[in-house]
One Martini backbone bead per residue (centre of mass of N, CA, C, O) as a GRO file, in nm:
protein
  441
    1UNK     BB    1   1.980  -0.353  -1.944
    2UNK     BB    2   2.053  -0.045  -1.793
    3UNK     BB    3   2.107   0.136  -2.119
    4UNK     BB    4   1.971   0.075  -2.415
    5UNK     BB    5   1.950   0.306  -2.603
    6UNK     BB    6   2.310   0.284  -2.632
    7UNK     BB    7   2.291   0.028  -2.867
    8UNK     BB    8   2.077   0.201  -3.043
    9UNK     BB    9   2.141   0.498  -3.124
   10UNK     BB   10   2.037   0.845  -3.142
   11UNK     BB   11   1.948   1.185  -3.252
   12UNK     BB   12   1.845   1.221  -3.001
   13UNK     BB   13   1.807   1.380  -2.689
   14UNK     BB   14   1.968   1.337  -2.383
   15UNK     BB   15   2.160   1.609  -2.296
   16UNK     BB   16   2.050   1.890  -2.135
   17UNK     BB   17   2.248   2.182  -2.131
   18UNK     BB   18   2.316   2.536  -2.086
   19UNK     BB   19   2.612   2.440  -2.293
   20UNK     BB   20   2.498   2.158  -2.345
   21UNK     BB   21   2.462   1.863  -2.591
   22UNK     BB   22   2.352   1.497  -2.662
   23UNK     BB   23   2.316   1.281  -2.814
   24UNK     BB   24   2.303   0.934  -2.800
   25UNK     BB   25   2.504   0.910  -2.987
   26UNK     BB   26   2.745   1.079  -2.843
   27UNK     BB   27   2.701   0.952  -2.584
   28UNK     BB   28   2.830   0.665  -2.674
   29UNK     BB   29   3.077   0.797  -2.783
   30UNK     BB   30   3.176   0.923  -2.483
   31UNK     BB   31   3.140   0.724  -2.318
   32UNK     BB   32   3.296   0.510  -2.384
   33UNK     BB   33   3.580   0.609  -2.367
   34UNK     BB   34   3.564   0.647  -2.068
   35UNK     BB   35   3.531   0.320  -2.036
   36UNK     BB   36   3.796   0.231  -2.178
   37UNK     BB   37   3.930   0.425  -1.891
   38UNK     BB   38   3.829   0.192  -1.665
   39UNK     BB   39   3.908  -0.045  -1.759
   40UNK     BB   40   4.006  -0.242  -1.394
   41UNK     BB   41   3.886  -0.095  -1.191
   42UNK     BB   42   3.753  -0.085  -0.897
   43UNK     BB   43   3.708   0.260  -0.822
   44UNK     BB   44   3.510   0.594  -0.866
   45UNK     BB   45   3.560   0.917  -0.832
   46UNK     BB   46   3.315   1.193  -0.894
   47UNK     BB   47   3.265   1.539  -0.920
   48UNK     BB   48   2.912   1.611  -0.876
   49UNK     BB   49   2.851   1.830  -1.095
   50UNK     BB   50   2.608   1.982  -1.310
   51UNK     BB   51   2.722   1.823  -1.575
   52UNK     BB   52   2.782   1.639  -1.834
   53UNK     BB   53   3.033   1.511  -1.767
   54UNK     BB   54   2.966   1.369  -1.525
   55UNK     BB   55   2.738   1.174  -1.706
   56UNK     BB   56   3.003   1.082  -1.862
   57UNK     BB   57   3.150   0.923  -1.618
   58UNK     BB   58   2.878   0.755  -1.544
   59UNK     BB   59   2.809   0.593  -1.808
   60UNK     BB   60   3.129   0.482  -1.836
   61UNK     BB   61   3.103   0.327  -1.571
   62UNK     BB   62   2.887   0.140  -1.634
   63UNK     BB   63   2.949   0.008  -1.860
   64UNK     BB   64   3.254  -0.086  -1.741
   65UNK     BB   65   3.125  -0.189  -1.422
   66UNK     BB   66   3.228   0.095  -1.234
   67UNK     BB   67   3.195   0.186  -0.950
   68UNK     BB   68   3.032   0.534  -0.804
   69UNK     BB   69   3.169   0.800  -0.624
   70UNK     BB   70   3.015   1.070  -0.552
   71UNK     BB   71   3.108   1.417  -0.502
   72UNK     BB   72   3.055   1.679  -0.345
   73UNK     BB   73   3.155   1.976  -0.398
   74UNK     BB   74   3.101   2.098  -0.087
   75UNK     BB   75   3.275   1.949   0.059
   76UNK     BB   76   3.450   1.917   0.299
   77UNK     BB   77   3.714   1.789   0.434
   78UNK     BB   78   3.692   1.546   0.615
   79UNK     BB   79   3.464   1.414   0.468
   80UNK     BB   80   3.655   1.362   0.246
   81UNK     BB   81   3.851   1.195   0.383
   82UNK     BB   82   3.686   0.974   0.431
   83UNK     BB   83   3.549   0.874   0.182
   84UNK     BB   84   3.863   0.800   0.049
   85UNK     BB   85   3.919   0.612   0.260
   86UNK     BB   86   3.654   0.412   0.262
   87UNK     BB   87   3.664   0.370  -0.105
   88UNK     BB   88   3.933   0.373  -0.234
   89UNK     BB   89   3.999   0.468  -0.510
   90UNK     BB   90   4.145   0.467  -0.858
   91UNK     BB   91   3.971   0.738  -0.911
   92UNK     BB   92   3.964   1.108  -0.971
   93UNK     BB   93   3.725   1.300  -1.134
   94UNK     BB   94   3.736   1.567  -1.302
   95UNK     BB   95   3.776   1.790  -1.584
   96UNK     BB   96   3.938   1.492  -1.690
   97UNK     BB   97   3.880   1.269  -1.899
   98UNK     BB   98   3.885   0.925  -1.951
   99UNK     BB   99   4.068   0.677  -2.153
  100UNK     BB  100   4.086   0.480  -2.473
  101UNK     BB  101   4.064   0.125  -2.594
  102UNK     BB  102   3.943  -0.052  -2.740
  103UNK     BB  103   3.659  -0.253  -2.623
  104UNK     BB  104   3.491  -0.438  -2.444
  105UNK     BB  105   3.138  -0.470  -2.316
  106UNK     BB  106   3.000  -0.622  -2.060
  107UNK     BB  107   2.740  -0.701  -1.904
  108UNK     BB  108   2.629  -0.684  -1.613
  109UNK     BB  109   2.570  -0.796  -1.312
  110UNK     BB  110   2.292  -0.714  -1.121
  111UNK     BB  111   2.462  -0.713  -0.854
  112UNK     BB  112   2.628  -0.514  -0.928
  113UNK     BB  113   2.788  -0.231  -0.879
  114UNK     BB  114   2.708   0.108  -0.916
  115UNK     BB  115   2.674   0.282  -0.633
  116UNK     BB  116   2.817   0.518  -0.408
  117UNK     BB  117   2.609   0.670  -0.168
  118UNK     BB  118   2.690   0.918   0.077
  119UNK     BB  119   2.565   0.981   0.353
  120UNK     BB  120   2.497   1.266   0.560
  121UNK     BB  121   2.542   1.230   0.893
  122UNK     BB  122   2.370   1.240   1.142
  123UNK     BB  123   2.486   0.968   1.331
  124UNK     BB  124   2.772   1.009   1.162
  125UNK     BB  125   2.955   0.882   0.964
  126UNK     BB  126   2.960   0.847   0.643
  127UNK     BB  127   2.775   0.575   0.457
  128UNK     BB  128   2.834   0.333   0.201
  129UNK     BB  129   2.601   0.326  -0.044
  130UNK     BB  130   2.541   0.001  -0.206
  131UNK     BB  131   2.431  -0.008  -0.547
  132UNK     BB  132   2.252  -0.235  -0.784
  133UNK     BB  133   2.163  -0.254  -1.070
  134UNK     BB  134   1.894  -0.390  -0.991
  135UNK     BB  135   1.781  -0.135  -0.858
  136UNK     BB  136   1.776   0.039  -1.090
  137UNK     BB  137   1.604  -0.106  -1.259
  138UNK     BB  138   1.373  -0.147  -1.153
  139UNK     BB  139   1.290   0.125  -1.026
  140UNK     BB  140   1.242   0.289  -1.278
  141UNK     BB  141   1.025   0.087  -1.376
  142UNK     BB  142   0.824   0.139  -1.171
  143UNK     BB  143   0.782   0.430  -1.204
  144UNK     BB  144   0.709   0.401  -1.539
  145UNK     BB  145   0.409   0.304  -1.422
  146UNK     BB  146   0.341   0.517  -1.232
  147UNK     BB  147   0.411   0.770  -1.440
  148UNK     BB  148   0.402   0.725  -1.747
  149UNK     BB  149   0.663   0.690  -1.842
  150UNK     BB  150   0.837   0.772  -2.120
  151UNK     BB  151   1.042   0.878  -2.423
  152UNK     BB  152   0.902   1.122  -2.453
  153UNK     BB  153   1.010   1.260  -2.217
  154UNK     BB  154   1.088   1.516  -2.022
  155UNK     BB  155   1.334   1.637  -1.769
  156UNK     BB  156   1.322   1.907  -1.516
  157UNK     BB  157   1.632   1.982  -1.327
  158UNK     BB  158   1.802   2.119  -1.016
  159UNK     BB  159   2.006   1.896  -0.906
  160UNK     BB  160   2.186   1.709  -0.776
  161UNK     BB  161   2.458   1.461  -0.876
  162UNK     BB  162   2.532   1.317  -0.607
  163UNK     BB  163   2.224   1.184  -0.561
  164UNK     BB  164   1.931   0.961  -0.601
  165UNK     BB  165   1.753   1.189  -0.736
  166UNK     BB  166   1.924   1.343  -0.937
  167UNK     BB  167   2.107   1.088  -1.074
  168UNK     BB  168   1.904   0.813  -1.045
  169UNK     BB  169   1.621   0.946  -1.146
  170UNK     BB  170   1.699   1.237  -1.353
  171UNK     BB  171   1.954   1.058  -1.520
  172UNK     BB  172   1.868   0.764  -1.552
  173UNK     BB  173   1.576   0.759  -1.607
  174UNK     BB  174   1.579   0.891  -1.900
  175UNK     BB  175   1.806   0.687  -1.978
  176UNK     BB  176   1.633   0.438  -1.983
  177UNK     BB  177   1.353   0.558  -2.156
  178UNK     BB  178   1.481   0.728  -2.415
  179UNK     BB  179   1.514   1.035  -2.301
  180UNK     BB  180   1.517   1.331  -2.127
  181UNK     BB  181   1.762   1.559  -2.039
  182UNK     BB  182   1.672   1.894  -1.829
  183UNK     BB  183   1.916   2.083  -1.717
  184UNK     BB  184   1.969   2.381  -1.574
  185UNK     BB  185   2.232   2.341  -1.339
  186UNK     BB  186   2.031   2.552  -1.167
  187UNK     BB  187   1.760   2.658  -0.976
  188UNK     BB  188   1.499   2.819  -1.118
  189UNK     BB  189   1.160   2.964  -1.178
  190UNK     BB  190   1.252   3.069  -1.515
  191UNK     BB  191   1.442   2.811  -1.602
  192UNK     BB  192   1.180   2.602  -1.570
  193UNK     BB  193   0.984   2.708  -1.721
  194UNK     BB  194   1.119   2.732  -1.977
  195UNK     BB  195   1.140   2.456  -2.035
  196UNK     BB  196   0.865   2.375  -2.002
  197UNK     BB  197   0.767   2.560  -2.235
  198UNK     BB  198   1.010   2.393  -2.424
  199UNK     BB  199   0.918   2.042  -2.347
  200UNK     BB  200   0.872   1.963  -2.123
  201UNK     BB  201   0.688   1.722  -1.889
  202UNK     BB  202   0.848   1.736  -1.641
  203UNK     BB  203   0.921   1.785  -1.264
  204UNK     BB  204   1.150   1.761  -1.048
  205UNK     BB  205   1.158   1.803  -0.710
  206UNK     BB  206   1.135   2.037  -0.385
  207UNK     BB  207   1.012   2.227  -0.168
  208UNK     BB  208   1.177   2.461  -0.211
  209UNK     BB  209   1.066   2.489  -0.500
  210UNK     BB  210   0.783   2.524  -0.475
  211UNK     BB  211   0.800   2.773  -0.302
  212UNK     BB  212   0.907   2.944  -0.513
  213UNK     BB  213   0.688   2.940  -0.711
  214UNK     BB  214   0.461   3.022  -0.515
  215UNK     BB  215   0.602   3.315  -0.530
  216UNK     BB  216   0.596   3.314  -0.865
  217UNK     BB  217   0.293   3.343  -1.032
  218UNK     BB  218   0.438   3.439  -1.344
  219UNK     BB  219   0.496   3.090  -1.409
  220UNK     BB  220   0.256   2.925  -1.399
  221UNK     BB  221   0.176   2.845  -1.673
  222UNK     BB  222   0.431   2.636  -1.703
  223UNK     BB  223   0.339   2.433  -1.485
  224UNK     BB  224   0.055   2.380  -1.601
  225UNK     BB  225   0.185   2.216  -1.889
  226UNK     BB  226   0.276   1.957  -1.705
  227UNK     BB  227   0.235   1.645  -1.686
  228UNK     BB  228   0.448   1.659  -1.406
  229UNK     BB  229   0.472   1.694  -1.076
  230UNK     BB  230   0.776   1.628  -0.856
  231UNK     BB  231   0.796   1.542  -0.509
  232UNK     BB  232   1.090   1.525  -0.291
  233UNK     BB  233   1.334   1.490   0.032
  234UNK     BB  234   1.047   1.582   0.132
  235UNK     BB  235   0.782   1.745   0.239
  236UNK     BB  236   0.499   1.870   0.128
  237UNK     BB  237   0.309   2.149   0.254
  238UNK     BB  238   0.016   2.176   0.178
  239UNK     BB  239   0.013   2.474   0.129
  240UNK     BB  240   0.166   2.449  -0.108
  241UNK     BB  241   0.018   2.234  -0.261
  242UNK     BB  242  -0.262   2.440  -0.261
  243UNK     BB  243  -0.114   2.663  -0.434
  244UNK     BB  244  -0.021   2.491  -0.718
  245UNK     BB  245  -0.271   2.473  -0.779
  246UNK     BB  246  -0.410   2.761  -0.728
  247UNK     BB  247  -0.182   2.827  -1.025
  248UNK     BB  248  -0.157   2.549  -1.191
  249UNK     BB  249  -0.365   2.310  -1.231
  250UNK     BB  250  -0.175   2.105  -0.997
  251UNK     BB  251  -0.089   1.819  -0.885
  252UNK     BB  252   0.121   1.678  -0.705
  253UNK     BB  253   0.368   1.431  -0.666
  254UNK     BB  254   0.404   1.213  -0.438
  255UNK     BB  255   0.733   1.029  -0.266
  256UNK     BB  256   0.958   0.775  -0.140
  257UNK     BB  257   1.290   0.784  -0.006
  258UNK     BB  258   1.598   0.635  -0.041
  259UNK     BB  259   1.948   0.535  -0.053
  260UNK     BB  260   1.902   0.218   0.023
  261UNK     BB  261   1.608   0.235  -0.176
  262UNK     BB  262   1.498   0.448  -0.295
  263UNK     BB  263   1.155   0.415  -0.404
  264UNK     BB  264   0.891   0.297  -0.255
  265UNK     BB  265   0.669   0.535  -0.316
  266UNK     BB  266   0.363   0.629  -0.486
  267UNK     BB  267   0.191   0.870  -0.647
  268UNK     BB  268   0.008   0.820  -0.899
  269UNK     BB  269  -0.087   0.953  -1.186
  270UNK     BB  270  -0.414   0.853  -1.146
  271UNK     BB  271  -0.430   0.955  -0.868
  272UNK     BB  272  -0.457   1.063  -0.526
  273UNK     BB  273  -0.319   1.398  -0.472
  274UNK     BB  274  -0.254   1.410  -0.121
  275UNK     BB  275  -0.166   1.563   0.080
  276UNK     BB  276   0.060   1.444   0.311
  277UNK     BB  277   0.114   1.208   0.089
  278UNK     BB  278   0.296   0.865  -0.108
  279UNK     BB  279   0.107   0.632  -0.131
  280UNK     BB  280   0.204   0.336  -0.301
  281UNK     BB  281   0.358   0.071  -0.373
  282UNK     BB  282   0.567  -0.023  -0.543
  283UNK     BB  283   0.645  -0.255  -0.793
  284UNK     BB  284   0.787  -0.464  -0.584
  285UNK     BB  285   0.738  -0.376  -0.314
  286UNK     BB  286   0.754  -0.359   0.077
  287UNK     BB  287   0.551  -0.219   0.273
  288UNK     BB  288   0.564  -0.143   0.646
  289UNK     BB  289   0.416  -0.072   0.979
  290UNK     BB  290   0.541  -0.080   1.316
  291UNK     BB  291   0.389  -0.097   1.546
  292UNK     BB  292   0.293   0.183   1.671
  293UNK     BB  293   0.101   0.489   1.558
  294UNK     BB  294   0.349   0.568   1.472
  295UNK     BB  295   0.572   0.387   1.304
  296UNK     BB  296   0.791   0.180   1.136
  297UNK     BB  297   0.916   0.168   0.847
  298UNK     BB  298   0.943  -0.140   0.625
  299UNK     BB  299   1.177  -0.254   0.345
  300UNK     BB  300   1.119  -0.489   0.062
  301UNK     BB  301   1.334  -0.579  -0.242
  302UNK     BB  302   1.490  -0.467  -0.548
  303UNK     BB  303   1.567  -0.187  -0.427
  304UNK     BB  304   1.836  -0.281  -0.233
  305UNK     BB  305   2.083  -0.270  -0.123
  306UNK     BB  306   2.356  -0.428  -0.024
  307UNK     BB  307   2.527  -0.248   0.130
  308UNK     BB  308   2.771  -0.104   0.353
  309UNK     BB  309   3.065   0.006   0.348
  310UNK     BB  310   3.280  -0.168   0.574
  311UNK     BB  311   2.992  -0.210   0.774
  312UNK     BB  312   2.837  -0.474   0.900
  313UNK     BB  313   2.727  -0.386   1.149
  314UNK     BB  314   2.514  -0.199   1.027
  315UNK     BB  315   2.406  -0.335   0.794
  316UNK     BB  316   2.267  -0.570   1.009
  317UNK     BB  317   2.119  -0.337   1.178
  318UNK     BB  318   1.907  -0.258   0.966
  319UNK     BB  319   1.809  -0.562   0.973
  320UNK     BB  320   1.462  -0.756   0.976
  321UNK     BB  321   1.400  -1.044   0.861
  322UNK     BB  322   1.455  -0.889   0.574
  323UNK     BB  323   1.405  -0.602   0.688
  324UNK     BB  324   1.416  -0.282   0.670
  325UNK     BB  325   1.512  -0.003   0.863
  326UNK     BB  326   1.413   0.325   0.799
  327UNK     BB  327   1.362   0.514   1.053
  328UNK     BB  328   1.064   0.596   0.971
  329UNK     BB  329   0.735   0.760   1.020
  330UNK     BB  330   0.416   0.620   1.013
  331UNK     BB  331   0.060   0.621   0.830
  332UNK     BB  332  -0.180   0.469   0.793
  333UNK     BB  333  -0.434   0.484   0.559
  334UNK     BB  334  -0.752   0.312   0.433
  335UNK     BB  335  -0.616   0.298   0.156
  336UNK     BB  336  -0.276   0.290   0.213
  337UNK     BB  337  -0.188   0.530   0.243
  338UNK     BB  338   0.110   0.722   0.326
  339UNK     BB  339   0.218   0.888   0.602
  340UNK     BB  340   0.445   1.108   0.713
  341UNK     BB  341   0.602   1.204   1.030
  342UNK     BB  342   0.927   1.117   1.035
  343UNK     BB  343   1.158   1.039   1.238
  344UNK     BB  344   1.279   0.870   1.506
  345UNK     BB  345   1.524   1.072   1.600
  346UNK     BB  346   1.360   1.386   1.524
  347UNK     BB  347   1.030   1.315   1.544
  348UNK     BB  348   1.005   1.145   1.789
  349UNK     BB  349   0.792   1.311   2.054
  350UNK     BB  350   0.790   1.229   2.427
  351UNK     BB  351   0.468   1.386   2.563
  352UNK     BB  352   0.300   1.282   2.825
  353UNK     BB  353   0.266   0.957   2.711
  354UNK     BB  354   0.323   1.060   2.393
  355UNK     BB  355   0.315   1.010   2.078
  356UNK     BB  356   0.457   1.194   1.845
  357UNK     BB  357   0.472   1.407   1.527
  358UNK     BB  358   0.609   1.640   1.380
  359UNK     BB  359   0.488   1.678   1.126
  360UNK     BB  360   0.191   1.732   1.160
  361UNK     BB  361   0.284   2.008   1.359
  362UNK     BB  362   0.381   2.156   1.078
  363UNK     BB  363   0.130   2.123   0.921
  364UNK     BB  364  -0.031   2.307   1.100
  365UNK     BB  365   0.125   2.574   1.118
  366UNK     BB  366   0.115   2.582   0.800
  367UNK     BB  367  -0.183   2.724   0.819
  368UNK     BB  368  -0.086   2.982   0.909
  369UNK     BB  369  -0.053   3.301   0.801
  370UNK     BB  370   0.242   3.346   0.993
  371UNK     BB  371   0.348   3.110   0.856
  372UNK     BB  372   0.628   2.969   0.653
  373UNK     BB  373   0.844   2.828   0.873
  374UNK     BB  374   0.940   2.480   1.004
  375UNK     BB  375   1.054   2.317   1.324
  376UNK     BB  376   0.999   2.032   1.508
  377UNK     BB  377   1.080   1.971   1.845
  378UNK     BB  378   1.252   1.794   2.118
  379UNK     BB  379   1.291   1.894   2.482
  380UNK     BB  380   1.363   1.860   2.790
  381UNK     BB  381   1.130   1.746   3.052
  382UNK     BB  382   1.058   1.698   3.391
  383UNK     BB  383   0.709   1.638   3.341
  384UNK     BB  384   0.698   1.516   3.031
  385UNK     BB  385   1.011   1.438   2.895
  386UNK     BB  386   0.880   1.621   2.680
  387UNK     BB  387   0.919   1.914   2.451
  388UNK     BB  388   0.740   2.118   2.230
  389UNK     BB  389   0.897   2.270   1.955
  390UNK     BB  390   0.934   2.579   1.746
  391UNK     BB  391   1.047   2.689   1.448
  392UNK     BB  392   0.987   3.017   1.320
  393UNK     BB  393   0.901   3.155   1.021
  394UNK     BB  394   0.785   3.492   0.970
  395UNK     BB  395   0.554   3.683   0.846
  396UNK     BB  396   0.632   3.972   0.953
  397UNK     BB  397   0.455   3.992   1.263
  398UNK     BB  398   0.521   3.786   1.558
  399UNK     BB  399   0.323   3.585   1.717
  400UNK     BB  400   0.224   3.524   1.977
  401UNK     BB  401   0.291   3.160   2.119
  402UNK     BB  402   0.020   3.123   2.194
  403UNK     BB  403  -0.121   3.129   1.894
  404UNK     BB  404   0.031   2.892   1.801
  405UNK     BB  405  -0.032   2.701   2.063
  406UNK     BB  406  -0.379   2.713   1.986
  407UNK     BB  407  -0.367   2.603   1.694
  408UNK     BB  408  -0.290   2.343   1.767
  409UNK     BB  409  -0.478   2.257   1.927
  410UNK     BB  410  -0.752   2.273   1.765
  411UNK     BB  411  -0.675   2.122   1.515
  412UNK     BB  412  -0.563   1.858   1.747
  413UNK     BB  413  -0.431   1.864   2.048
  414UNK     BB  414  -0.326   2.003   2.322
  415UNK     BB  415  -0.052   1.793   2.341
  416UNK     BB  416   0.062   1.877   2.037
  417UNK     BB  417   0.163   2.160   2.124
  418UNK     BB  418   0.389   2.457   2.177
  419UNK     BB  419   0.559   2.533   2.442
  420UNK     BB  420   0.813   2.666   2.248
  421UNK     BB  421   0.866   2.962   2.045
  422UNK     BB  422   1.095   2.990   1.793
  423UNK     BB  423   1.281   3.289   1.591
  424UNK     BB  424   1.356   3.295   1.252
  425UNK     BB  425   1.491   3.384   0.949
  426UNK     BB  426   1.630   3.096   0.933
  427UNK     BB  427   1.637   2.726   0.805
  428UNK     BB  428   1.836   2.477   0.823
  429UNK     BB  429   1.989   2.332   0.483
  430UNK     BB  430   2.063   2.152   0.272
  431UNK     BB  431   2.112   2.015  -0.067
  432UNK     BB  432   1.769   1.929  -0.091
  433UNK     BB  433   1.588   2.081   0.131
  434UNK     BB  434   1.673   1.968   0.457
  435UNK     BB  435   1.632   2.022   0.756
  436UNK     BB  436   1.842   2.098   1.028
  437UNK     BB  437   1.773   1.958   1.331
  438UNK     BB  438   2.069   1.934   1.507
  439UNK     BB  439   2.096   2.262   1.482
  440UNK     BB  440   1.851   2.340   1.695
  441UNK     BB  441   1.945   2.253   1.985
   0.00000   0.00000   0.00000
């Protein structure tokens, strides 16, 4: 069952909200109610606000047995007219929630499709990740091994529940283990502390939330109280990781994951939280790095979803003998440890017969105390084949180019220095805080 709890739900706290609570015995009998108006649907796509309502029409749809395609709040008209065209469901629920009349509800094949979550679409149109439910059971599973998870904790994020970080692991997750979703609306350093403060004991976010925590030192204490903080859907810059420490006596744990495959690594509760590192694979989970390294990951297990929606030839072209093809470049470390160097596509920088990892020089430069924000690419040289270019947003005022492209000299080695540095006010992010490398070109 892929949510135990709500079989003999109790008067414990399931989901709370900035305006609303609801008891286990609550979620049961209005995620019920939605189910029953859900029974015989093909697909349901709900608008994936902050709320309640959201989870109470995906606990619905998971009940029923009815595959949910989330929807960014935020999509444009185009990105929207794909996706409805290409998922075709049978109901698009927002602020109405579906009812009906009691029936059955018999728990549904581990194989069957649990929720269609569509990429963010950077090397084309958005293609919908089909996860089944076998998928988010073993992964959530895998995790609260990794992570010492129990009912007992509370679970505190300001994430969006389009995507599954959010809703996958921070609102299926503690109600799958029985325990609490406290979920902020959005998120703020005073709303998660003042959270953790009152009972919280995890906290989810992503590499700009702990940023913002470590400008903000006045909440550190609150943020120290907490049995776990967990960074994920982007690297956590080491300055971060060492600052969050010595404000909070908190080593972060970083995982690694995507929306194919859910989690695939993670440091473990009591293992060694090493800045730059994603850990060591989880429980059932095979993961392998191809090629010279940086290689690439590539990943096998029943965390996997099922297909890309209507593209067999993406499929198809996505696994290598059965191995998924992650996309991602990684370093594996002497003890197993994995560590991201960035992606294949914006990330592997071809640089005078070098292969060049972006990742690890925007660690270098965020060691500069001038540098505050990094990303890194690289783009035509007739000399080189490519040359590495920096994109920096400076404290202050901005250091001479060729003083940051010394310190990564001297940090890494001449050949991995930036060639180019350009300066901006801000880094161009999506909704989850990944920088759009894209529009930097």
């Amino acid at each position: 069952m892929l949510l135990p709890a709500l079989a003999t739900p109790s008067s414990k706290i399931a989901l709370r909200f900035p305006d609303r609570e609801l008891t286990y015995e609550q979620l049961a009998v209005e995620a019920r109610r939605v189910a029953y108006g859900l029974v015989g649907k093909r697909r349901v796509a709900v608008w994936a606000r902050s709320t309640p309502e959201t989870c109470l029409v995906i606990v619905g749809a998971l009940l029923a047995g009815v595959p949910v395609v989330p929807l960014n709040p935020k999509i444009g008209e185009k990105e929207l007219a794909h996706i409805l065209a290409d998922s075709t469901p049978d109901l698009v629920v927002d602020d109405e929630l579906p009812h009906g009349e009691p029936v059955d509800l018999p728990e549904p094949d581990g194989e069957a499709p649990a929720l269609i979550v569509y990429t963010s679409g950077t090397t084309g149109p958005p293609k919908g990740v089909v996860l089944p439910r076998r998928a988010l059971a073993t992964n959530l599973d895998a995790l609260a091994r990794a992570w010492e998870w129990t009912e007992d904790d509370v679970v505190v994020h300001g994430l969006p529940l389009f995507h599954v970080h959010g809703l996958g692991i921070g609102v299926l997750g503690p109600l799958r283990r029985g325990g609490t979703v406290h979920h902020l609306g959005s998120f703020s350093v005073a709303k998660a502390a003042q959270a953790l403060a009152s009972g919280g004991t995890m906290m989810f976010g992503v590499p700009t939330m702990y940023h913002r925590i470590a400008a903000e030192p006045e909440h550190a204490a609150a943020f120290g109280k907490a049995r776990l903080l967990v960074s994920g859907s982007a690297a956590l810059p080491a300055s971060v990781h060492e600052r969050i420490e010595q404000l909070t006596g908190q080593r972060v744990v970083e995982r690694y994951g995507m929306t194919e495959t859910l989690m695939n690594t993670s440091v473990r509760a009591d293992g060694d939280r090493r800045p730059g590192t994603v850990g060591l694979p989880l429980d059932g989970v095979e993961v392998r790095v191809v090629g010279e390294e940086p290689g690439e990951i590539e990943v096998r297990g029943p965390n996997l979803f099922l297909e890309y929606l209507n593209r067999p030839d993406a499929t198809g072209g996505a696994f290598h003998d059965g191995w998924f093809r992650t996309g991602d470049l990684a370093v594996v470390e002497p003890d197993g440890y994995l560590r991201i160097v960035g992606r294949r596509a914006t990330d592997l920088i071809k640089s005078g017969g070098y292969k060049i990892g972006a990742g690890e020089i925007e660690n270098a430069l965020l060691e500069h105390p001038s540098v505050v924000e990094v990303a890194v690419t690289g783009e035509p040289d007739e000399d080189l084949g490519e040359r590495v270019v920096a994109w920096v947003v400076a404290r202050g005022e901005a250091p001479a180019p060729e003083v940051l492209s010394d310190h990564v000299a001297r940090l890494l080695s001449p050949h991995k220095r930036p060639r180019v540095v350009r300066y901006l006010e801000a880094l161009p992010r999506n909704d989850m805080g990944k920088v759009l490398k894209r529009e930097l070109r």
